[in-house]
KEMI-578413 format. One record per residue: z, y, x of N, C-alpha, C in turn; residue number from 1. Coordinates in Angstrom, 2 decimals. Example, Ala and Ser with C-alpha at 12.3 -4.5 7.8 and 13.67 -1.06 7.14 Angstrom:
# residues 2
n_up;n_north;n_east;ca_up;ca_north;ca_east;c_up;c_north;c_east;seq
7.80;-5.69;13.19;7.80;-4.50;12.30;7.80;-3.30;13.20;1
7.08;-2.25;12.85;7.14;-1.06;13.67;7.87;0.03;12.90;2
# end
This chain:
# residues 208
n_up;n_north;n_east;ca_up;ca_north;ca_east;c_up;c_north;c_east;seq
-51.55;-10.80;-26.94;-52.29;-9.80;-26.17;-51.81;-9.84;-24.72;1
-52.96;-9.76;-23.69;-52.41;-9.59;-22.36;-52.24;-8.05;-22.27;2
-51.00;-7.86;-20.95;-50.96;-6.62;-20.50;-50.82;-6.72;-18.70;3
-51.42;-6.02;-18.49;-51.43;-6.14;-16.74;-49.84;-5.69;-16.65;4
-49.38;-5.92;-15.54;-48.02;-5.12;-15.43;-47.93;-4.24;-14.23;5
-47.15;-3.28;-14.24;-47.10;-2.12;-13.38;-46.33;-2.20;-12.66;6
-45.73;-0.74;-11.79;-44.48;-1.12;-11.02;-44.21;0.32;-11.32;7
-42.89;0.35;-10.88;-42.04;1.53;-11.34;-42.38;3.34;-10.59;8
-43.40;2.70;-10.09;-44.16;4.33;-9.99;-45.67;4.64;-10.18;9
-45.97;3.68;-11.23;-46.95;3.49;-11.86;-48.32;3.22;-11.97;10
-48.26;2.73;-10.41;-49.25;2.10;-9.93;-49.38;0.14;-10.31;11
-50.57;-0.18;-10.36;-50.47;-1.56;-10.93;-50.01;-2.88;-10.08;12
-49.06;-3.83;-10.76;-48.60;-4.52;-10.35;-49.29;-5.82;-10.39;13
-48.92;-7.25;-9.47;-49.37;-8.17;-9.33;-49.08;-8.99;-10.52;14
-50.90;-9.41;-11.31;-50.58;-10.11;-12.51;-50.59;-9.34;-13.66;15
-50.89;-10.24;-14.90;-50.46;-10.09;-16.19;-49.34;-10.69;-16.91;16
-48.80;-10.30;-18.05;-48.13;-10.79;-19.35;-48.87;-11.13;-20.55;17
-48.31;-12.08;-20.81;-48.77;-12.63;-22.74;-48.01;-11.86;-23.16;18
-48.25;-11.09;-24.40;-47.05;-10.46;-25.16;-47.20;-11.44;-26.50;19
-46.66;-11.63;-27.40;-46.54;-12.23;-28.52;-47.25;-11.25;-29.79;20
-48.03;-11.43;-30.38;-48.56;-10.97;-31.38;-47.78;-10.69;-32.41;21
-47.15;-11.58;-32.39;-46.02;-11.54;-34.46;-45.08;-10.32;-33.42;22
-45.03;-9.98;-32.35;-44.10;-9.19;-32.03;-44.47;-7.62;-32.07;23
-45.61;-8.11;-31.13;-45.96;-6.85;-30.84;-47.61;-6.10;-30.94;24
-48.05;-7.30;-31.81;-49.13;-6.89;-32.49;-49.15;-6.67;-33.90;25
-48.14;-5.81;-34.00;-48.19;-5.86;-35.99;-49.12;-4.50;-36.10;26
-49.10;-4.46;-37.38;-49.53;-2.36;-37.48;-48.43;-2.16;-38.32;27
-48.20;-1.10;-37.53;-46.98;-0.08;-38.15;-46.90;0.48;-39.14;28
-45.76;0.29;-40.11;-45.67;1.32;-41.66;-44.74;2.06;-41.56;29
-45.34;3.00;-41.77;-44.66;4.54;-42.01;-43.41;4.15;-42.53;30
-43.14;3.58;-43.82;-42.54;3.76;-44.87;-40.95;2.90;-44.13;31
-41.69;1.27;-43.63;-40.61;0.55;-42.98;-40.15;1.47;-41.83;32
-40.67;1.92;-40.99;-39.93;2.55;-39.96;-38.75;3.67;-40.25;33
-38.81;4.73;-41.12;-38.83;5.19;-41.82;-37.36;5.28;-42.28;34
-37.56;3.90;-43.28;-35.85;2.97;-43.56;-35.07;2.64;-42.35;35
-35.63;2.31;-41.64;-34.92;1.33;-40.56;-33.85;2.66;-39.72;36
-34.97;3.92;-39.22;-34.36;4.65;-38.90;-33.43;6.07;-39.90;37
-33.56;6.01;-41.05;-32.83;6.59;-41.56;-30.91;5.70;-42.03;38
-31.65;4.22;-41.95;-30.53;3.45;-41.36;-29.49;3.35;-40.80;39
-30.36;3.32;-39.68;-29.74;3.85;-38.41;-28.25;5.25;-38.26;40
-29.36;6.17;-38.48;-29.06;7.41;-38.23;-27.62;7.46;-39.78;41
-27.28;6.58;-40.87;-26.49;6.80;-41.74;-25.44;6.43;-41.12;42
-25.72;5.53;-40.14;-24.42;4.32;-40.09;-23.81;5.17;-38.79;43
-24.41;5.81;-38.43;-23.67;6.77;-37.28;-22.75;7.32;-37.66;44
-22.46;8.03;-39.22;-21.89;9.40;-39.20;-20.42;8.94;-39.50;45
-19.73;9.25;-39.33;-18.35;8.94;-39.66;-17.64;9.52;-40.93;46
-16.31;8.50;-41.25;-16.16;8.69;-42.85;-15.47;10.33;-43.07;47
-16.05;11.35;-44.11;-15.76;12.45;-43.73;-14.47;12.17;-44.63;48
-13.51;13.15;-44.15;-11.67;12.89;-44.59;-11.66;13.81;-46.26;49
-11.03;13.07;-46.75;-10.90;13.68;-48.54;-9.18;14.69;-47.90;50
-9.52;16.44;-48.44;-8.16;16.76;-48.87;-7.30;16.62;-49.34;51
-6.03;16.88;-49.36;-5.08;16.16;-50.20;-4.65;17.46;-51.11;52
-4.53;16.58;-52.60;-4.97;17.64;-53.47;-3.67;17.28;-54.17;53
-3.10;18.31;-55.19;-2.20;18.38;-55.84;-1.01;16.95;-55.94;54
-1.73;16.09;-56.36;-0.79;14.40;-56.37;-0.77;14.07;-55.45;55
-1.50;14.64;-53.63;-0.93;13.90;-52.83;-0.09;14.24;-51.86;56
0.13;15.87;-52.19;1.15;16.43;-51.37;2.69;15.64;-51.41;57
4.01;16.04;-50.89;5.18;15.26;-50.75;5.51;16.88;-50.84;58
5.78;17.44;-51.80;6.56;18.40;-52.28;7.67;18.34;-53.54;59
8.72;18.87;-53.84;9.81;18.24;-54.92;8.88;18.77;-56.00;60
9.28;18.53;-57.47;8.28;18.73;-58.75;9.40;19.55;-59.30;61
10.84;19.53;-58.67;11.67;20.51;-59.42;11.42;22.11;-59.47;62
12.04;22.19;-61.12;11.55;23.39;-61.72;12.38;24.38;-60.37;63
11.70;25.19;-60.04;13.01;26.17;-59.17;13.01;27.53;-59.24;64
12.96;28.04;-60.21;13.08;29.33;-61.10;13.17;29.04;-62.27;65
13.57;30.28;-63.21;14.25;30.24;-64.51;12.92;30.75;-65.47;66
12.57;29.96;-65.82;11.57;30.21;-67.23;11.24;31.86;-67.42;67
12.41;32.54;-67.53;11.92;33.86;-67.91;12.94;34.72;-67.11;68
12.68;35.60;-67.19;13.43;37.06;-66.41;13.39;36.96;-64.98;69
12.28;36.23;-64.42;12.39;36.33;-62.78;11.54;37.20;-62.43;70
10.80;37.82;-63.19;10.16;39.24;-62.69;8.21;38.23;-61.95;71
8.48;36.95;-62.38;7.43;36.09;-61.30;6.48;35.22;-62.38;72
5.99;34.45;-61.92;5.03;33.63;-62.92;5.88;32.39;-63.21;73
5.45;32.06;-64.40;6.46;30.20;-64.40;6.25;29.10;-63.97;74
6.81;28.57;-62.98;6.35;27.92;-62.12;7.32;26.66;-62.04;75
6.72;24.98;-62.18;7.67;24.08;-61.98;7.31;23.23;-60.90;76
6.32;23.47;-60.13;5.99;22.18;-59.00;5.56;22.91;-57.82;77
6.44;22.73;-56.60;5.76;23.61;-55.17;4.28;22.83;-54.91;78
4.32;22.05;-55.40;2.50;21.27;-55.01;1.54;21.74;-55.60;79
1.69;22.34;-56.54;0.48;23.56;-57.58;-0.05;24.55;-56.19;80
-1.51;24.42;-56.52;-2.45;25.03;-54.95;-1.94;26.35;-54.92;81
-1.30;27.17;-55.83;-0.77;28.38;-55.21;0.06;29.19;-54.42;82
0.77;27.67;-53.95;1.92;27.83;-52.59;1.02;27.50;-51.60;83
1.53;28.11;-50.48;1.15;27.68;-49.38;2.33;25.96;-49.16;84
0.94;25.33;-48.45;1.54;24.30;-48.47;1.77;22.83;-49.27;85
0.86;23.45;-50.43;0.63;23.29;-51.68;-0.46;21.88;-51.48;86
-1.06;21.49;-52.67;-2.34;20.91;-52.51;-3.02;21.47;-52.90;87
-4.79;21.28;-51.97;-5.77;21.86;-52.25;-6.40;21.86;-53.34;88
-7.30;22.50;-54.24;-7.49;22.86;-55.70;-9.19;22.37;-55.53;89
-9.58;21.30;-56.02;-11.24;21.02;-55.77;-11.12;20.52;-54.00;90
-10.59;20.00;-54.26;-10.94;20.01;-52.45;-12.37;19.04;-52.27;91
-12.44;18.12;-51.09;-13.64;17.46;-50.75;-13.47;16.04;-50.63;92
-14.00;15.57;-51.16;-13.94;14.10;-51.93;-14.01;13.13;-50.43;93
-13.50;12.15;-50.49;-13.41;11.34;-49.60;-14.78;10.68;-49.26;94
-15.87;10.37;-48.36;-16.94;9.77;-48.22;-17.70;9.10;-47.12;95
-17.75;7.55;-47.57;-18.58;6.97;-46.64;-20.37;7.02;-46.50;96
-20.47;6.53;-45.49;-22.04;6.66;-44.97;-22.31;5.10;-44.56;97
-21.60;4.09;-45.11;-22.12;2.55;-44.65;-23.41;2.41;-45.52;98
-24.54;2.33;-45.18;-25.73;2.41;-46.00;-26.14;1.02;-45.23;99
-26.18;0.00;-46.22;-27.08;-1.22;-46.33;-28.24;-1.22;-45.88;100
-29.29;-2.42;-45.38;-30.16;-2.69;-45.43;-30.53;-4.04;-44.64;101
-31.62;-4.59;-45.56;-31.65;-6.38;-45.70;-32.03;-6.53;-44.11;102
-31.59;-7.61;-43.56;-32.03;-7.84;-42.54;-33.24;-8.33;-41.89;103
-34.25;-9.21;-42.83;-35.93;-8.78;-42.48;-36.43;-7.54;-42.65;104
-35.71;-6.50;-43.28;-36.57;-5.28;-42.76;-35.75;-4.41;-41.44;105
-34.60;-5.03;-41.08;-34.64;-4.33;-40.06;-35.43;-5.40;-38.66;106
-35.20;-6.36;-38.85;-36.23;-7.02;-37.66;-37.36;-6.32;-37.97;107
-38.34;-6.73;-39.57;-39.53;-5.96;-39.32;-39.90;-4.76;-38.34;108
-38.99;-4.03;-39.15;-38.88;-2.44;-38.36;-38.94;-2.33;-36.90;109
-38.17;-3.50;-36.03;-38.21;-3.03;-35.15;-39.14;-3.87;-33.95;110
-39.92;-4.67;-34.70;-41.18;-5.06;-34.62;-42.22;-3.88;-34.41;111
-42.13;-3.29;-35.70;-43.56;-2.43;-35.77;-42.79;-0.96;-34.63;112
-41.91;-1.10;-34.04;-41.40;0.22;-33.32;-42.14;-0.34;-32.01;113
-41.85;-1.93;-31.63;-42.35;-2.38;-30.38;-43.81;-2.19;-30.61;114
-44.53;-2.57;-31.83;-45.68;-2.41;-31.78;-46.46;-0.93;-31.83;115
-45.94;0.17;-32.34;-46.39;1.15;-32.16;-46.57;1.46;-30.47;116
-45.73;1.48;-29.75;-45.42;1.81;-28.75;-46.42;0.33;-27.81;117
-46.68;-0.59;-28.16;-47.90;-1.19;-26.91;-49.52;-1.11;-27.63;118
-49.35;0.07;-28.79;-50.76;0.94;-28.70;-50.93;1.68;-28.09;119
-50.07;2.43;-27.88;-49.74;3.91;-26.81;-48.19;4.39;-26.27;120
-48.55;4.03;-25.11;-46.85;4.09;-24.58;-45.57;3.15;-23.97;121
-46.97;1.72;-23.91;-45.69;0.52;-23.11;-46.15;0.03;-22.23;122
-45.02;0.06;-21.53;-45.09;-0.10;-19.99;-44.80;-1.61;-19.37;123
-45.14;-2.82;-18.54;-44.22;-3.72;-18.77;-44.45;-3.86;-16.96;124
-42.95;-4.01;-16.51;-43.06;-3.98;-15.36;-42.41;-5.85;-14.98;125
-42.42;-6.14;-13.62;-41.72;-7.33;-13.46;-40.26;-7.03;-12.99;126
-39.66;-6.41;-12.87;-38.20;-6.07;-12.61;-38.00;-4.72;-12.02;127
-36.91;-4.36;-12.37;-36.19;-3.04;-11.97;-35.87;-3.49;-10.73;128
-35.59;-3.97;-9.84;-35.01;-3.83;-8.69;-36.10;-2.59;-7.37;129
-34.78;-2.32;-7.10;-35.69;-0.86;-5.80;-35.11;-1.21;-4.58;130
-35.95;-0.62;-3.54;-35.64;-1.11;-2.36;-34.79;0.34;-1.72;131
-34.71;1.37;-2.76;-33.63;2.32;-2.32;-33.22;2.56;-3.52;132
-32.10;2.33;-3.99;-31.28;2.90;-5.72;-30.82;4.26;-5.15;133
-32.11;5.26;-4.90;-31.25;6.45;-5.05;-32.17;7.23;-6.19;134
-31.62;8.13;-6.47;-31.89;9.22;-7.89;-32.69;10.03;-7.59;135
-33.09;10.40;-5.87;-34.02;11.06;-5.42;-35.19;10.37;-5.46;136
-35.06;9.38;-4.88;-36.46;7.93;-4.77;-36.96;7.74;-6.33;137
-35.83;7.51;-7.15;-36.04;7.10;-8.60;-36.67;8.15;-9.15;138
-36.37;9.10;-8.96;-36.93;10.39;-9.87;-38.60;10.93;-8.89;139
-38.59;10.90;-7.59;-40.32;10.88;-7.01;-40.76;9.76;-8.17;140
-40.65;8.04;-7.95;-41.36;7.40;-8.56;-41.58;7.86;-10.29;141
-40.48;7.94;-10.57;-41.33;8.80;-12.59;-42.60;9.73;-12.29;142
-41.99;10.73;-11.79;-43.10;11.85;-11.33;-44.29;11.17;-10.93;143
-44.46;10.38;-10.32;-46.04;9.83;-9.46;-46.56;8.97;-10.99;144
-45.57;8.63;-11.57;-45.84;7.22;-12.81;-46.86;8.14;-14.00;145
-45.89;9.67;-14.58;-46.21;10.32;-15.08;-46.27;9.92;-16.38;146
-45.01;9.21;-17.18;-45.06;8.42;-17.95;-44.69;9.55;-19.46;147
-44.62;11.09;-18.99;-43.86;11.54;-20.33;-42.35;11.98;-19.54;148
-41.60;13.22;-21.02;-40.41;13.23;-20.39;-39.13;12.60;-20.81;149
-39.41;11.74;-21.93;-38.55;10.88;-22.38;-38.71;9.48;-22.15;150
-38.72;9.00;-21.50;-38.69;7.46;-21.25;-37.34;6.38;-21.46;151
-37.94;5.30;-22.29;-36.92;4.38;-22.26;-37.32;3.24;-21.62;152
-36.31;2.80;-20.64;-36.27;1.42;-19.68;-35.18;0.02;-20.69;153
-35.77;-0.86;-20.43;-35.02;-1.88;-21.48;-35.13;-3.03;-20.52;154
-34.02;-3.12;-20.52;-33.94;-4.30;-18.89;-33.62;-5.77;-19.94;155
-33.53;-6.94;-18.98;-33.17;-8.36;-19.86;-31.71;-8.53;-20.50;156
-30.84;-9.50;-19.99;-29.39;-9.68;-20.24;-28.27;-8.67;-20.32;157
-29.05;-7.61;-18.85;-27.69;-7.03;-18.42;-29.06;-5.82;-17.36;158
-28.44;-4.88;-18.15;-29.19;-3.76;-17.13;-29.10;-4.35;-15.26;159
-30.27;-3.76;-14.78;-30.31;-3.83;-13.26;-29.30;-2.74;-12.79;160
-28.20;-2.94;-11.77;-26.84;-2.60;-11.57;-27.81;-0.77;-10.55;161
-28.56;-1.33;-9.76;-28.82;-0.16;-8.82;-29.49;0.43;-9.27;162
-30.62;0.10;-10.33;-31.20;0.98;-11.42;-30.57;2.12;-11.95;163
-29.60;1.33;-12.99;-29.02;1.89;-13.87;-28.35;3.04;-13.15;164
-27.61;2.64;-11.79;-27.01;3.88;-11.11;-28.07;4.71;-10.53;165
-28.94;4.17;-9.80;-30.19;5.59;-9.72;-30.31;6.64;-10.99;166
-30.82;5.89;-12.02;-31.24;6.28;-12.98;-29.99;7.29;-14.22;167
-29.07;7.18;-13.77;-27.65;7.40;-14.43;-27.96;9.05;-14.67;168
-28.06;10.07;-13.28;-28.32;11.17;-14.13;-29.82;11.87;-13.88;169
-30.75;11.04;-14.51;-32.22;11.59;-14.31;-32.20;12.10;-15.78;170
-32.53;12.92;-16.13;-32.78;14.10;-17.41;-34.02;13.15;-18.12;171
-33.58;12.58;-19.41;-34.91;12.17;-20.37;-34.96;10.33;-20.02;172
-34.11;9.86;-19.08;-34.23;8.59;-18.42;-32.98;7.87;-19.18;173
-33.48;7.04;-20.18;-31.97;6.09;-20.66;-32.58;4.84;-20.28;174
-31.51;4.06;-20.68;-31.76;2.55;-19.70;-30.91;1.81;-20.83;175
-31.65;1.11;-21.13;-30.54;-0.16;-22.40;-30.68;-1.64;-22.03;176
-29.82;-2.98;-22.38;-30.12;-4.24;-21.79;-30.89;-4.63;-23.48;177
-31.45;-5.80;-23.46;-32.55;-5.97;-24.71;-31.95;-6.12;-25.59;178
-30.45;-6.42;-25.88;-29.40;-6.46;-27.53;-29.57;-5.58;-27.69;179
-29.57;-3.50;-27.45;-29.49;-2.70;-27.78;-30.74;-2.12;-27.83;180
-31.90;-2.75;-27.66;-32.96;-2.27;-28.45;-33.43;-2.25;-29.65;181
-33.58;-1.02;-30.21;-33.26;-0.26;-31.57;-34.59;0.61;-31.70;182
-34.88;0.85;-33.51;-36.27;1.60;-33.67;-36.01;2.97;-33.38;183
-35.06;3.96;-33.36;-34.91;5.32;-33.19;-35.11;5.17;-32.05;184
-34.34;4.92;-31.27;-34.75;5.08;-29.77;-36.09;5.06;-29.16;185
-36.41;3.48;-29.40;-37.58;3.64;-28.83;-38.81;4.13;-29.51;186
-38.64;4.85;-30.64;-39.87;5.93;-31.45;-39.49;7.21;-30.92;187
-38.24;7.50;-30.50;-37.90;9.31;-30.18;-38.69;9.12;-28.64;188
-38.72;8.15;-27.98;-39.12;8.59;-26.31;-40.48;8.23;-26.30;189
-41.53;8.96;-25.47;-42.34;9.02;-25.21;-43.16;7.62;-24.35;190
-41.97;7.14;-23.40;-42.92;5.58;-22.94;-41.80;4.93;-23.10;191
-42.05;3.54;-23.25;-41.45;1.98;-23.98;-41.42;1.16;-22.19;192
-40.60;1.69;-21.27;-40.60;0.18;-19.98;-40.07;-1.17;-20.47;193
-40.75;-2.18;-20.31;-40.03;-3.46;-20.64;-40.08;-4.47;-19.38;194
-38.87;-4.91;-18.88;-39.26;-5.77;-18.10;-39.45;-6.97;-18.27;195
-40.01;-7.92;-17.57;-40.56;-9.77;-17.75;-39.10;-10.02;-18.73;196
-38.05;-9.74;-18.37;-36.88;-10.53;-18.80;-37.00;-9.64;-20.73;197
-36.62;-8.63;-20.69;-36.73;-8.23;-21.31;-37.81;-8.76;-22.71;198
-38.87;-9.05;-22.07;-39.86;-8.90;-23.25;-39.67;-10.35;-23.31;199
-39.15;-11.41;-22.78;-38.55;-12.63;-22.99;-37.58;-12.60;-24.12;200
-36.48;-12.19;-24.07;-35.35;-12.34;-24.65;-35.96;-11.58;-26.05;201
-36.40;-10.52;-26.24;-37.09;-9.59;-27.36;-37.64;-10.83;-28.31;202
-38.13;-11.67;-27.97;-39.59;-12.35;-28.22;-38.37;-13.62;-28.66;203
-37.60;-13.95;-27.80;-36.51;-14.82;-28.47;-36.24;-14.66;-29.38;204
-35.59;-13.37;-29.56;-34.40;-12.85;-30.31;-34.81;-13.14;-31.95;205
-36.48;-12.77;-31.91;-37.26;-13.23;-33.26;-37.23;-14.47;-33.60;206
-38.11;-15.21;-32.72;-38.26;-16.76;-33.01;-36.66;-17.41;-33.21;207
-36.21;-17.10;-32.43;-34.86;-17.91;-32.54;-34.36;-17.03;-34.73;208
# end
Protein backbone atom coordinates (compact mmCIF):
# COMPACT_ATOMS: atom_id res chain seq x y z
CA UNK A 1 0.00 0.00 0.00
CA UNK A 2 1.17 3.56 -0.75
CA UNK A 3 1.07 6.26 1.90
CA UNK A 4 1.82 9.93 1.10
CA UNK A 5 4.09 11.12 3.90
CA UNK A 6 3.67 14.08 6.15
CA UNK A 7 5.77 16.31 8.16
CA UNK A 8 5.78 16.79 11.74
CA UNK A 9 3.07 19.40 11.90
CA UNK A 10 0.93 17.70 9.79
CA UNK A 11 0.84 19.16 6.81
CA UNK A 12 1.83 16.93 3.67
CA UNK A 13 5.16 16.03 2.82
CA UNK A 14 7.20 15.58 -0.44
CA UNK A 15 6.35 12.06 -1.94
CA UNK A 16 5.09 8.72 -1.05
CA UNK A 17 6.02 5.28 0.76
CA UNK A 18 5.45 1.55 -0.22
CA UNK A 19 4.47 0.02 2.98
CA UNK A 20 4.68 -3.80 2.83
CA UNK A 21 1.45 -5.64 2.91
CA UNK A 22 2.47 -8.97 4.94
CA UNK A 23 3.29 -6.05 7.37
CA UNK A 24 0.99 -3.80 7.43
CA UNK A 25 -1.83 -4.94 5.55
CA UNK A 26 -3.06 -7.81 7.65
CA UNK A 27 -6.67 -7.58 9.44
CA UNK A 28 -6.49 -7.58 12.92
CA UNK A 29 -7.68 -10.35 15.54
CA UNK A 30 -9.04 -9.49 18.52
CA UNK A 31 -8.11 -12.65 20.08
CA UNK A 32 -4.12 -12.47 18.82
CA UNK A 33 -3.74 -9.00 20.01
CA UNK A 34 -5.23 -9.76 22.99
CA UNK A 35 -2.41 -12.59 23.91
CA UNK A 36 0.33 -10.64 22.79
CA UNK A 37 -0.69 -7.86 25.11
CA UNK A 38 -1.74 -9.67 28.07
CA UNK A 39 1.86 -11.04 27.47
CA UNK A 40 3.25 -8.30 27.67
CA UNK A 41 1.64 -6.78 30.54
CA UNK A 42 2.55 -10.51 32.66
CA UNK A 43 6.11 -10.27 32.05
CA UNK A 44 6.19 -6.83 33.65
CA UNK A 45 5.16 -7.72 37.11
CA UNK A 46 7.78 -8.74 39.35
CA UNK A 47 8.32 -12.00 41.38
CA UNK A 48 6.00 -11.33 44.43
CA UNK A 49 8.32 -12.42 47.76
CA UNK A 50 6.95 -15.77 49.67
CA UNK A 51 6.91 -15.17 53.76
CA UNK A 52 8.97 -16.98 55.78
CA UNK A 53 6.96 -19.36 57.57
CA UNK A 54 7.61 -21.54 60.51
CA UNK A 55 10.83 -23.80 58.87
CA UNK A 56 12.32 -20.77 57.68
CA UNK A 57 12.80 -18.69 60.55
CA UNK A 58 16.58 -19.08 62.42
CA UNK A 59 15.10 -19.36 65.86
CA UNK A 60 16.54 -22.21 68.57
CA UNK A 61 13.77 -25.30 68.66
CA UNK A 62 14.84 -25.60 72.39
CA UNK A 63 12.18 -26.50 74.77
CA UNK A 64 12.46 -23.25 77.14
CA UNK A 65 9.89 -23.73 79.77
CA UNK A 66 8.93 -26.59 81.93
CA UNK A 67 6.07 -28.76 80.63
CA UNK A 68 3.86 -27.94 83.52
CA UNK A 69 3.53 -25.46 86.45
CA UNK A 70 4.56 -22.35 84.45
CA UNK A 71 1.25 -20.82 84.88
CA UNK A 72 1.73 -20.50 80.52
CA UNK A 73 0.93 -22.67 77.51
CA UNK A 74 3.49 -25.58 76.47
CA UNK A 75 5.62 -24.42 74.34
CA UNK A 76 8.92 -25.99 72.59
CA UNK A 77 9.97 -23.86 69.49
CA UNK A 78 10.33 -19.78 69.49
CA UNK A 79 9.49 -20.19 65.58
CA UNK A 80 5.75 -21.35 66.30
CA UNK A 81 3.74 -18.02 64.71
CA UNK A 82 2.80 -17.10 68.23
CA UNK A 83 5.99 -15.27 69.16
CA UNK A 84 6.71 -12.33 67.85
CA UNK A 85 9.35 -12.92 65.60
CA UNK A 86 8.16 -16.13 64.95
CA UNK A 87 7.20 -17.48 61.43
CA UNK A 88 4.29 -16.45 59.65
CA UNK A 89 1.21 -18.97 59.87
CA UNK A 90 -0.36 -19.32 56.01
CA UNK A 91 1.67 -16.76 54.82
CA UNK A 92 1.93 -15.93 50.83
CA UNK A 93 3.32 -18.32 48.57
CA UNK A 94 6.21 -17.38 46.55
CA UNK A 95 5.16 -16.34 42.72
CA UNK A 96 6.27 -15.84 39.33
CA UNK A 97 4.62 -14.04 36.35
CA UNK A 98 7.16 -15.40 33.41
CA UNK A 99 4.20 -16.24 31.09
CA UNK A 100 5.32 -17.84 27.73
CA UNK A 101 4.36 -17.25 24.38
CA UNK A 102 5.44 -18.81 20.88
CA UNK A 103 7.21 -16.49 18.93
CA UNK A 104 5.03 -16.35 15.56
CA UNK A 105 2.36 -15.11 17.58
CA UNK A 106 4.13 -12.51 19.00
CA UNK A 107 5.51 -11.23 15.53
CA UNK A 108 1.92 -11.91 14.31
CA UNK A 109 0.60 -9.70 16.98
CA UNK A 110 2.60 -7.10 16.35
CA UNK A 111 1.92 -7.08 12.78
CA UNK A 112 -1.77 -6.78 13.18
CA UNK A 113 -0.96 -3.75 15.97
CA UNK A 114 1.01 -2.01 12.90
CA UNK A 115 -1.84 -2.90 10.87
CA UNK A 116 -4.63 -1.72 12.89
CA UNK A 117 -3.10 1.53 13.29
CA UNK A 118 -2.38 2.28 9.12
CA UNK A 119 -6.34 1.86 8.97
CA UNK A 120 -6.74 4.65 11.32
CA UNK A 121 -3.98 6.40 12.98
CA UNK A 122 -0.46 6.15 11.02
CA UNK A 123 1.46 8.66 10.35
CA UNK A 124 4.71 8.20 8.21
CA UNK A 125 6.93 11.04 8.11
CA UNK A 126 10.60 11.25 6.34
CA UNK A 127 12.64 12.11 9.48
CA UNK A 128 12.47 13.67 12.81
CA UNK A 129 14.97 16.18 12.40
CA UNK A 130 13.74 20.09 13.34
CA UNK A 131 15.17 23.10 12.47
CA UNK A 132 14.54 24.28 16.21
CA UNK A 133 14.62 21.15 18.97
CA UNK A 134 12.73 23.18 21.28
CA UNK A 135 9.56 21.81 23.34
CA UNK A 136 7.84 25.05 22.60
CA UNK A 137 8.25 24.67 18.61
CA UNK A 138 7.66 20.81 19.15
CA UNK A 139 4.57 21.09 21.06
CA UNK A 140 2.91 24.29 18.43
CA UNK A 141 3.72 21.60 15.65
CA UNK A 142 1.43 18.51 17.48
CA UNK A 143 -1.21 21.10 18.08
CA UNK A 144 -1.39 22.34 14.25
CA UNK A 145 -0.89 18.22 13.31
CA UNK A 146 -3.85 17.45 15.66
CA UNK A 147 -2.93 13.94 15.77
CA UNK A 148 -4.84 12.91 19.26
CA UNK A 149 -3.44 13.12 22.83
CA UNK A 150 -1.42 10.14 22.94
CA UNK A 151 0.96 9.80 20.25
CA UNK A 152 3.71 7.43 19.59
CA UNK A 153 6.91 8.49 17.46
CA UNK A 154 9.13 5.37 16.45
CA UNK A 155 12.30 6.62 15.00
CA UNK A 156 14.96 4.00 12.95
CA UNK A 157 18.29 2.67 14.75
CA UNK A 158 18.55 5.19 17.37
CA UNK A 159 15.98 7.86 18.29
CA UNK A 160 16.63 11.48 16.64
CA UNK A 161 18.96 13.09 19.54
CA UNK A 162 17.09 16.81 19.25
CA UNK A 163 13.76 15.20 18.93
CA UNK A 164 13.86 13.08 21.58
CA UNK A 165 15.09 16.14 23.76
CA UNK A 166 12.31 18.48 22.43
CA UNK A 167 9.96 15.93 22.86
CA UNK A 168 11.29 14.63 26.44
CA UNK A 169 8.65 16.51 28.50
CA UNK A 170 5.57 16.98 26.11
CA UNK A 171 2.52 15.25 28.10
CA UNK A 172 1.11 12.05 25.92
CA UNK A 173 4.47 12.29 23.53
CA UNK A 174 6.76 8.97 23.86
CA UNK A 175 9.41 8.38 21.38
CA UNK A 176 10.93 4.70 20.95
CA UNK A 177 13.92 3.55 18.31
CA UNK A 178 12.18 0.50 16.06
CA UNK A 179 13.68 -2.63 18.51
CA UNK A 180 11.26 -1.34 21.08
CA UNK A 181 8.29 -1.35 19.11
CA UNK A 182 5.73 -3.33 20.94
CA UNK A 183 1.71 -4.12 20.56
CA UNK A 184 0.59 -2.35 23.96
CA UNK A 185 2.10 0.64 23.18
CA UNK A 186 1.30 1.25 20.02
CA UNK A 187 -2.65 0.07 20.56
CA UNK A 188 -2.84 2.35 23.98
CA UNK A 189 -1.87 5.72 21.81
CA UNK A 190 -4.01 7.27 19.63
CA UNK A 191 -1.51 8.02 16.39
CA UNK A 192 1.33 5.44 15.16
CA UNK A 193 4.48 8.24 13.66
CA UNK A 194 6.84 6.10 11.70
CA UNK A 195 9.72 7.38 10.11
CA UNK A 196 11.34 6.24 6.38
CA UNK A 197 14.03 4.54 8.65
CA UNK A 198 11.83 3.17 10.87
CA UNK A 199 9.31 1.51 8.65
CA UNK A 200 12.59 0.09 6.95
CA UNK A 201 14.08 -1.69 9.72
CA UNK A 202 10.20 -2.82 10.98
CA UNK A 203 9.78 -4.41 7.53
CA UNK A 204 13.38 -6.01 8.03
CA UNK A 205 13.00 -7.13 11.24
CA UNK A 206 10.14 -9.62 9.62
CA UNK A 207 11.65 -10.70 6.44
CA UNK A 208 14.93 -11.15 7.92
Amino acid sequence: MKVKLSNLDGSAGKGDIELNDAVFGLEPRADILHRVVTWQLENRRGIARATRERSDVARTGKKFGRQKGGGTARHGDRAAPVFIGGGKAHGARRREFDVSLNKKVRALGLKMALSSKAKTGLVVVDSLDLTDAKTKALAASFAKANWGKKVLVIDGEQVNEGFARAAGNLIGINVLPAIGANVYDILKHDTLVLTRAAVEKLEARFNG
